[in-house]
SENUDREN-350368 format. One record per atom (N, C-alpha, C): residue number from 1; x negated, y, z negated. Coordinates in nm, 3 decimals, always signed. Example, Ala and Ser with C-alpha at 12.3 -4.5 7.8 and 13.67 -1.06 7.14 Angstrom:
2
+------+---------+---------+---------+
| fise |      c1 |      c2 |      c3 |
+------+---------+---------+---------+
|    1 |  -1.319 |  -0.569 |  -0.780 |
|    1 |  -1.230 |  -0.450 |  -0.780 |
|    1 |  -1.320 |  -0.330 |  -0.780 |
|    2 |  -1.285 |  -0.225 |  -0.708 |
|    2 |  -1.367 |  -0.106 |  -0.714 |
|    2 |  -1.290 |  +0.003 |  -0.787 |
+------+---------+---------+---------+
This chain:
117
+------+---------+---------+---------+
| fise |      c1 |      c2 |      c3 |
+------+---------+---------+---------+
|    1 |  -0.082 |  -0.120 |  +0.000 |
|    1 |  +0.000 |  +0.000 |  +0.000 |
|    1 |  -0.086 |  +0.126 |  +0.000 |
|    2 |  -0.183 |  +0.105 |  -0.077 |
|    2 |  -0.289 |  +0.223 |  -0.077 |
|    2 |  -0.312 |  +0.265 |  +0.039 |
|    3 |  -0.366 |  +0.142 |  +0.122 |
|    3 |  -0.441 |  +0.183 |  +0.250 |
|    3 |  -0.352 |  +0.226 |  +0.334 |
|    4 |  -0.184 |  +0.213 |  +0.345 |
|    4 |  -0.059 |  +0.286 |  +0.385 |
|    4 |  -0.089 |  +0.442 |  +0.365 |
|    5 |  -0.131 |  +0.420 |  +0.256 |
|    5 |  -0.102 |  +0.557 |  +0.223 |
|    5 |  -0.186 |  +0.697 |  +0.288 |
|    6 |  -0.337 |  +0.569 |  +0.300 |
|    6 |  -0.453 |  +0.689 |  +0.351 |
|    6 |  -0.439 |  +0.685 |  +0.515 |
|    7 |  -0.352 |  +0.604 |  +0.578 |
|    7 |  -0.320 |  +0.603 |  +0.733 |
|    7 |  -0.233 |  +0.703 |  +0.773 |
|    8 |  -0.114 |  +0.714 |  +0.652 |
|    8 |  -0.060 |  +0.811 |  +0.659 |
|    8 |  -0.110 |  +0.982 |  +0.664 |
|    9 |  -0.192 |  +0.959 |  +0.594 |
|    9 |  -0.265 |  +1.101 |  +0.594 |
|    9 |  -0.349 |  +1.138 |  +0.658 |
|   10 |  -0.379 |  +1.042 |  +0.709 |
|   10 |  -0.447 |  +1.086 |  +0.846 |
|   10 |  -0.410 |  +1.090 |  +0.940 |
|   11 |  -0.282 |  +1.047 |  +0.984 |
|   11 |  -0.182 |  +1.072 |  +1.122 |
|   11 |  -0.107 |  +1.188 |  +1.070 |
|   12 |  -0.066 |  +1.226 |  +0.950 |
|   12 |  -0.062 |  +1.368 |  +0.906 |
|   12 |  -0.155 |  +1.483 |  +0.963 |
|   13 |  -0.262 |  +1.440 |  +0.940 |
|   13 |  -0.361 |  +1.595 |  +0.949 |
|   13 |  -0.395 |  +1.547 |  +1.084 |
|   14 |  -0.423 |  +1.422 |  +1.184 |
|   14 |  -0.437 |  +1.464 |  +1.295 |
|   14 |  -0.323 |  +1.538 |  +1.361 |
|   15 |  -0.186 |  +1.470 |  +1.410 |
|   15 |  -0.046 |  +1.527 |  +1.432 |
|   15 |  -0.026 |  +1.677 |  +1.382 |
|   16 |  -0.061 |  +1.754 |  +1.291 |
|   16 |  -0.069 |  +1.869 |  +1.260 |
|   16 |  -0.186 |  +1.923 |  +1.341 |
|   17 |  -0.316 |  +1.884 |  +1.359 |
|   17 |  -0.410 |  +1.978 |  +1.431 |
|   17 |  -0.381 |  +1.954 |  +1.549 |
|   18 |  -0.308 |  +1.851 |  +1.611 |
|   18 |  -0.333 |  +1.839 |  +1.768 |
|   18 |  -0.137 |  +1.923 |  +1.793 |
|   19 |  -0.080 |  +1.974 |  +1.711 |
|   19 |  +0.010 |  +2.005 |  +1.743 |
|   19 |  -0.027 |  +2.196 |  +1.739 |
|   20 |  -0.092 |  +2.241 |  +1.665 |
|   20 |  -0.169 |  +2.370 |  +1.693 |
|   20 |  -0.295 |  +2.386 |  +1.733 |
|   21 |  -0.322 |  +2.262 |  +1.824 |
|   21 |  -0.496 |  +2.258 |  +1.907 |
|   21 |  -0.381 |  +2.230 |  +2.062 |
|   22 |  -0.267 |  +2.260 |  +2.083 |
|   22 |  -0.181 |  +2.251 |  +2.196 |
|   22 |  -0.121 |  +2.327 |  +2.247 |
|   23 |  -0.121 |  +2.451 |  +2.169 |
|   23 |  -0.017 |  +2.562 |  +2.222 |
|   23 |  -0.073 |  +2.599 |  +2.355 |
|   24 |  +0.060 |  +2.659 |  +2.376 |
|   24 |  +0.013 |  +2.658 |  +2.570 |
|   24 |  -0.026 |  +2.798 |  +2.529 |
|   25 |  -0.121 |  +2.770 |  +2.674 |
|   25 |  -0.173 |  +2.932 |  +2.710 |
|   25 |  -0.088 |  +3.007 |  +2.777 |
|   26 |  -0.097 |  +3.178 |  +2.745 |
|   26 |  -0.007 |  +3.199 |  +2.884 |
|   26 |  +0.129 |  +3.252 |  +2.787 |
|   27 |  +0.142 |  +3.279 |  +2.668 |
|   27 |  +0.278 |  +3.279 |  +2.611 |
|   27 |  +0.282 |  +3.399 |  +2.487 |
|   28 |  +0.398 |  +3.501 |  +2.474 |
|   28 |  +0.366 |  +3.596 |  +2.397 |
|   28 |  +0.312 |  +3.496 |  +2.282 |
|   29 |  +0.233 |  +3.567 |  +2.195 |
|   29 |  +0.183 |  +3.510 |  +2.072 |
|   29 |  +0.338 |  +3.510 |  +1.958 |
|   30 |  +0.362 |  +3.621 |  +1.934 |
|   30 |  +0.470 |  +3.619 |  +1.829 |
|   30 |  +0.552 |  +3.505 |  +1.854 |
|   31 |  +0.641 |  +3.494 |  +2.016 |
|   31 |  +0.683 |  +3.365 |  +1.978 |
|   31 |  +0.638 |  +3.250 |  +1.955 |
|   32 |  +0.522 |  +3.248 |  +2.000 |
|   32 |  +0.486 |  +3.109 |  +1.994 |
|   32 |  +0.437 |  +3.080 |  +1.798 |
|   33 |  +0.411 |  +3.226 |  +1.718 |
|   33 |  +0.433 |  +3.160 |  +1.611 |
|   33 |  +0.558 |  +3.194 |  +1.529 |
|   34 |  +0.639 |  +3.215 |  +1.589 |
|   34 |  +0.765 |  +3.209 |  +1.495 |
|   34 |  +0.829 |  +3.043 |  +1.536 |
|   35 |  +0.824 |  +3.041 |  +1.696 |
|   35 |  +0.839 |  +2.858 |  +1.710 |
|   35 |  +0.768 |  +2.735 |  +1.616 |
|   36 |  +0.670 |  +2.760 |  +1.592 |
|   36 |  +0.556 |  +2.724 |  +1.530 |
|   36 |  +0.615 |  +2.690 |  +1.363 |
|   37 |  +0.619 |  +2.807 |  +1.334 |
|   37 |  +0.704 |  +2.823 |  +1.206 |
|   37 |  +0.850 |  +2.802 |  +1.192 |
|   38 |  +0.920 |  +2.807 |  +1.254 |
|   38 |  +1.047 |  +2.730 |  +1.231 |
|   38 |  +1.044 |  +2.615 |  +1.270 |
|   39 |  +0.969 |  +2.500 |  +1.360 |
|   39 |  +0.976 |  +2.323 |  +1.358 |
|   39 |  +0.941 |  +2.319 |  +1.169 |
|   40 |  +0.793 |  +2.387 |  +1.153 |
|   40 |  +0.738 |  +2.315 |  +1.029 |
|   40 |  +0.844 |  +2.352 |  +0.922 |
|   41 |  +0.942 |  +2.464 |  +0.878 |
|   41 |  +1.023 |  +2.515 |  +0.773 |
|   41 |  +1.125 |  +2.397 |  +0.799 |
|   42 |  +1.148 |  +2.346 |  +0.944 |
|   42 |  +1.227 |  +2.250 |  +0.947 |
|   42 |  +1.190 |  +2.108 |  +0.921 |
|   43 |  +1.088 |  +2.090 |  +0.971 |
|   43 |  +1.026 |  +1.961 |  +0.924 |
|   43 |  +1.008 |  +1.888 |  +0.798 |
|   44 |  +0.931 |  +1.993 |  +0.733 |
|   44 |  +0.923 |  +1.946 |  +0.616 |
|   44 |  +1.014 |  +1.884 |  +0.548 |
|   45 |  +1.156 |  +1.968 |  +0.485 |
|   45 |  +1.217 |  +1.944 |  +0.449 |
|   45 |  +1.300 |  +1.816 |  +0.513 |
|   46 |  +1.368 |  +1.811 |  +0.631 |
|   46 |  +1.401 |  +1.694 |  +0.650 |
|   46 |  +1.364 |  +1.576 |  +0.658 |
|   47 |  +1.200 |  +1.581 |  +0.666 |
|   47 |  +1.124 |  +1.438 |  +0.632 |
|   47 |  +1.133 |  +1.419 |  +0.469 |
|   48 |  +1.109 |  +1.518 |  +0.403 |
|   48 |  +1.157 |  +1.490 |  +0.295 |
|   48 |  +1.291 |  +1.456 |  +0.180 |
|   49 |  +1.392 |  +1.531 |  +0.289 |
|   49 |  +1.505 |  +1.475 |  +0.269 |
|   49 |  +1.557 |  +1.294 |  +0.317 |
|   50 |  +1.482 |  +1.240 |  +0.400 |
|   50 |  +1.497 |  +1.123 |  +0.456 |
|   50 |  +1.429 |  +1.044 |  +0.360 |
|   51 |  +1.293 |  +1.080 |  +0.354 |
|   51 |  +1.236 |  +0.990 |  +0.162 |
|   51 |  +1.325 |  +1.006 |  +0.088 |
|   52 |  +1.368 |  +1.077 |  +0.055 |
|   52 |  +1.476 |  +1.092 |  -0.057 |
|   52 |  +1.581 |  +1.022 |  -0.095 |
|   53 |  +1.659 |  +1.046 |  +0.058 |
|   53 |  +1.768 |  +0.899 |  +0.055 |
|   53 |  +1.754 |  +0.793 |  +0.082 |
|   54 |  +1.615 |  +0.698 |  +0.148 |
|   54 |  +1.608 |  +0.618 |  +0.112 |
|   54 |  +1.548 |  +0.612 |  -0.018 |
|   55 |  +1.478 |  +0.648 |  -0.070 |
|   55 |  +1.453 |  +0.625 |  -0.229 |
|   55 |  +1.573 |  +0.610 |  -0.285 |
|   56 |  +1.677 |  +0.704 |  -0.328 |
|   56 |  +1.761 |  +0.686 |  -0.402 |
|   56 |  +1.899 |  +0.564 |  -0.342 |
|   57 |  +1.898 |  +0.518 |  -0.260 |
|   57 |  +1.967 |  +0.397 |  -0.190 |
|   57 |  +1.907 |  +0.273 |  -0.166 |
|   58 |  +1.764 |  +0.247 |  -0.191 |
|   58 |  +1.722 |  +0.175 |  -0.251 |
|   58 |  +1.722 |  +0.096 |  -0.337 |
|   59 |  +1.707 |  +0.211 |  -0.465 |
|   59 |  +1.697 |  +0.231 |  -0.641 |
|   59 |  +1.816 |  +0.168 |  -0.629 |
|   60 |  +1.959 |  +0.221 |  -0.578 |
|   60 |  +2.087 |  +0.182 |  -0.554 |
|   60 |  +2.078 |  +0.064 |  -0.568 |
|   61 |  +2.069 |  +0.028 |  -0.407 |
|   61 |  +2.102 |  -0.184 |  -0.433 |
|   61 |  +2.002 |  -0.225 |  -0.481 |
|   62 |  +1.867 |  -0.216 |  -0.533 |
|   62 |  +1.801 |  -0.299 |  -0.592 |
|   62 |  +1.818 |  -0.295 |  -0.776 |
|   63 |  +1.870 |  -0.187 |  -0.830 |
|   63 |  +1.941 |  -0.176 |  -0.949 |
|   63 |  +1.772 |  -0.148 |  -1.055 |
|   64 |  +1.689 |  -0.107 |  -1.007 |
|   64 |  +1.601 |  -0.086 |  -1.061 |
|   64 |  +1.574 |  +0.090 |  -1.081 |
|   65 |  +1.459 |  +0.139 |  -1.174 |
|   65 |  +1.444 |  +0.233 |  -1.197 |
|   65 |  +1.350 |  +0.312 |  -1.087 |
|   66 |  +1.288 |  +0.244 |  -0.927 |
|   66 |  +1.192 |  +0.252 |  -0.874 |
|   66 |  +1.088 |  +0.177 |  -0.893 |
|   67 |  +1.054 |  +0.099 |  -0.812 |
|   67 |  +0.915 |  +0.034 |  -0.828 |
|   67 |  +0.852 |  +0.086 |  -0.732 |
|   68 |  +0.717 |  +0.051 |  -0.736 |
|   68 |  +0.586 |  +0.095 |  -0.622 |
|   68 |  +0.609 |  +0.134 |  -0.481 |
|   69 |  +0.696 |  -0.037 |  -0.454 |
|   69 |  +0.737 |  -0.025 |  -0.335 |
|   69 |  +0.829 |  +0.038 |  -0.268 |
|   70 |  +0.963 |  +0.103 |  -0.340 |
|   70 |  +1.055 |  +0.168 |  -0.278 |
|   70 |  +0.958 |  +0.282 |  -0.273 |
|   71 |  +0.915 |  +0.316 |  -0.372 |
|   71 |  +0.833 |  +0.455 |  -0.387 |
|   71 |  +0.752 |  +0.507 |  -0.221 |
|   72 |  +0.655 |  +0.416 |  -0.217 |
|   72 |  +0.564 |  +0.387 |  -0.060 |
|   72 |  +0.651 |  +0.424 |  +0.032 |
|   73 |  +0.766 |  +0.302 |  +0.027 |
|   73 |  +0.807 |  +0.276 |  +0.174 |
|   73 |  +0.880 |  +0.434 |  +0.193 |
|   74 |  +0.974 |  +0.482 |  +0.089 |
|   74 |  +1.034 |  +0.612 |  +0.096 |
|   74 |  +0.934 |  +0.727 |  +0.126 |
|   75 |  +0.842 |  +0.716 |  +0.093 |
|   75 |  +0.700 |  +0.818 |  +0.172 |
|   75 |  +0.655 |  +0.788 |  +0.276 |
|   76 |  +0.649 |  +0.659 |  +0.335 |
|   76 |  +0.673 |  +0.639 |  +0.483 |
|   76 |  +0.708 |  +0.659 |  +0.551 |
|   77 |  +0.857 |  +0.630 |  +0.489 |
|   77 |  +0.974 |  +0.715 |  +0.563 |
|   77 |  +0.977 |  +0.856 |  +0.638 |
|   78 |  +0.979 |  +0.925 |  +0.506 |
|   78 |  +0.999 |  +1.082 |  +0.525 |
|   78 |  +0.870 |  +1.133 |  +0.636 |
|   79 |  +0.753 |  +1.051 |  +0.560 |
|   79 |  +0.611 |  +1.083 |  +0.669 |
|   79 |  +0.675 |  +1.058 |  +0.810 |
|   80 |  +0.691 |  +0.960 |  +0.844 |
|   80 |  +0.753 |  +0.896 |  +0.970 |
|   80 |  +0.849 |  +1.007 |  +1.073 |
|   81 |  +0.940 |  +1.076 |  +0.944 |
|   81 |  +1.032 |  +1.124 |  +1.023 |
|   81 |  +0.950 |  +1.285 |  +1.055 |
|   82 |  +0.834 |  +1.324 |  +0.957 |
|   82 |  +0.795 |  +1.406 |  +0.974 |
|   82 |  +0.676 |  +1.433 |  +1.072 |
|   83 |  +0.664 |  +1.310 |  +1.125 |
|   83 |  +0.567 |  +1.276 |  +1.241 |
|   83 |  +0.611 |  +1.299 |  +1.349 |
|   84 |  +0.760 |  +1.224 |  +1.357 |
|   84 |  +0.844 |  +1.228 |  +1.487 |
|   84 |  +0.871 |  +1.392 |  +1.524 |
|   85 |  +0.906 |  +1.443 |  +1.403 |
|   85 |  +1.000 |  +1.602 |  +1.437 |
|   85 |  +0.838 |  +1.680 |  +1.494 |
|   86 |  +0.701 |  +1.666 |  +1.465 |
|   86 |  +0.653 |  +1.761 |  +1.524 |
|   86 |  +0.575 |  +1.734 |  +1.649 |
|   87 |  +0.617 |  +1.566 |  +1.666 |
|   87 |  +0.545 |  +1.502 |  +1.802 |
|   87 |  +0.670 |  +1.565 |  +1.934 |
|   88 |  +0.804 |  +1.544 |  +1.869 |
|   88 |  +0.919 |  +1.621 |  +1.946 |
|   88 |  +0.887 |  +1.768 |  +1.985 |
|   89 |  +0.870 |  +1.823 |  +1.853 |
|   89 |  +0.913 |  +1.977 |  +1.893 |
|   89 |  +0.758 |  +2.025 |  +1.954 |
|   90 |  +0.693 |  +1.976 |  +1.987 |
|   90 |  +0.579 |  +1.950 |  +2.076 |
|   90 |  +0.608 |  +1.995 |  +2.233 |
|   91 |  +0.629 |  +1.843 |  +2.195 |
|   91 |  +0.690 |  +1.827 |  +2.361 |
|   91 |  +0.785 |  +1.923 |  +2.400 |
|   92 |  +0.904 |  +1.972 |  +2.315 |
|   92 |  +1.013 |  +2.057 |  +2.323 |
|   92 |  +0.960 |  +2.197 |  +2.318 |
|   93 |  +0.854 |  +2.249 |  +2.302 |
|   93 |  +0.793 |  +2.401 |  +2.281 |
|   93 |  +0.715 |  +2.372 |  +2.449 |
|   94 |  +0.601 |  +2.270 |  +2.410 |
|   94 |  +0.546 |  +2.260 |  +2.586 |
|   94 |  +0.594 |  +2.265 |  +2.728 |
|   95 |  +0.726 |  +2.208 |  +2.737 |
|   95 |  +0.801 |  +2.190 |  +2.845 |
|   95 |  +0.910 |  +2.263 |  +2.834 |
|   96 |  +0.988 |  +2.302 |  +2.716 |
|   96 |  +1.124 |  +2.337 |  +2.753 |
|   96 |  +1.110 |  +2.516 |  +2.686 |
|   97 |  +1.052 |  +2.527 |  +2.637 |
|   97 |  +1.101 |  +2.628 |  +2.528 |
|   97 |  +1.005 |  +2.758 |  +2.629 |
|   98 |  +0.838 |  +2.696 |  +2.665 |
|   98 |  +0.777 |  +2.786 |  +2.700 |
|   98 |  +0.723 |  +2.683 |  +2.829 |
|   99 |  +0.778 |  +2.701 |  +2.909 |
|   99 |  +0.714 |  +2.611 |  +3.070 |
|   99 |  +0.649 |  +2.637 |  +3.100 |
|  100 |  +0.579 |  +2.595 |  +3.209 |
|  100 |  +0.488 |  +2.622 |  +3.241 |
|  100 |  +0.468 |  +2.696 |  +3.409 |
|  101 |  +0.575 |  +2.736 |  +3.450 |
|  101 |  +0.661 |  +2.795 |  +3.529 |
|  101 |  +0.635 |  +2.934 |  +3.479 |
|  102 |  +0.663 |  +2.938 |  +3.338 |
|  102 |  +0.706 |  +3.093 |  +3.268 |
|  102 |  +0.592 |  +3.151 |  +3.212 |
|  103 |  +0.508 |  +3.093 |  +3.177 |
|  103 |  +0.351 |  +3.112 |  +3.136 |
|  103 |  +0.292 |  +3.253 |  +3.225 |
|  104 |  +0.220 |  +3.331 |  +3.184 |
|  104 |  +0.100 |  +3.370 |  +3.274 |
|  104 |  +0.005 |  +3.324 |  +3.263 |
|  105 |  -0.080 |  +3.402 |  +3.343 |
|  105 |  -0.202 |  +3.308 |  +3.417 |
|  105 |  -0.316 |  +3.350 |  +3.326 |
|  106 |  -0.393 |  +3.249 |  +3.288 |
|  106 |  -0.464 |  +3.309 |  +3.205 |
|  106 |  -0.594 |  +3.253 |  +3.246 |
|  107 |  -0.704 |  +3.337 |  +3.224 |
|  107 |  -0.811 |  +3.311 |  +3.312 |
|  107 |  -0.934 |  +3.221 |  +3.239 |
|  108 |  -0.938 |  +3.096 |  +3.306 |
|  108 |  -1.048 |  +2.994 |  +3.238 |
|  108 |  -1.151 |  +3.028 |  +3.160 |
|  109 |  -1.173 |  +2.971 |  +3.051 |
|  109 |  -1.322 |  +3.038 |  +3.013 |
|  109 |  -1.427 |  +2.898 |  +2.981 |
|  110 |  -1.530 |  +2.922 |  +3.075 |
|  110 |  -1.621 |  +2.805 |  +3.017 |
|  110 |  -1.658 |  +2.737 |  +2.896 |
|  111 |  -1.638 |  +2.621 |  +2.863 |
|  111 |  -1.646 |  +2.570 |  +2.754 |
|  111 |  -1.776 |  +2.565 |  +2.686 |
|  112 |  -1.898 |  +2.555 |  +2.754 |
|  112 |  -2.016 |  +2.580 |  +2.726 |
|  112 |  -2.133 |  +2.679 |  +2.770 |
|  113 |  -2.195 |  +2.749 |  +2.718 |
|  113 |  -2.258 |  +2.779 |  +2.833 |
|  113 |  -2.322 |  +2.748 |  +2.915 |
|  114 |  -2.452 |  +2.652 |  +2.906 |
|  114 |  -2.466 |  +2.564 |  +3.007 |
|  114 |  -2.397 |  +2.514 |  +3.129 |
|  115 |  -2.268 |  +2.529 |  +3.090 |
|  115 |  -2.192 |  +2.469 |  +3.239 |
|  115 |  -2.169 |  +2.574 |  +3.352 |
|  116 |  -2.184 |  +2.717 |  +3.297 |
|  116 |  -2.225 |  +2.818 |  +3.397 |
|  116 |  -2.274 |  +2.742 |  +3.517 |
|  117 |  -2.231 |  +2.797 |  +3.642 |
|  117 |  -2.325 |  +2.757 |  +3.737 |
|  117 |  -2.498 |  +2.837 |  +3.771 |
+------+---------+---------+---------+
């Protein structure tokens, strides 16, 4: 369960950096962080609302006070759902929200210098 736990947190903090190592280029800034900021105000909470009820519907039919395992799996959960909502609103900011149609053009910049010609 442990090692659940540290997989989790690391598909946490990658899924979080590769979801603001993605913003498109090309897009007023303000929206792109008020979008930014309303998935995560939304996220959070509903992954955490989804641990929640399974925890407490759990506890339910198993008639116990919580053990280890509802505990885990209900942080799974909520992780899970909080994985999905920002792998979505990803995709839903990249393609739908700010296209790439609607973008301006923004002008390459070499990644190294060396690669100068």
């Amino acid at each position: 369960m442990a090692f659940m736990m540290v997989l989790l947190v690391a598909l946490l903090g990658i899924a979080v950096w590769a979801y603001f190592h993605t913003d498109p280029p090309g897009v007023p800034r303000r929206s792109l962080i008020m979008y930014n900021a309303a998935l995560l105000v939304c996220a959070v909470p509903i992954g955490f609302a989804v641990g929640f009820w399974l925890y407490n519907a759990a506890r339910a039919i198993k008639g116990d006070n919580g053990s280890a395992m509802i505990i885990y799996l209900s942080i799974m959960a909520g992780g899970t759902v909080f994985l999905l909502l920002i792998a979505l609103g990803g995709m839903v900011r990249n393609f739908f929200v700010f296209p790439p149609g609607k973008r301006t053009a923004v002008a390459p910049t070499p990644s190294h210098p060396a690669s100068r010609g």
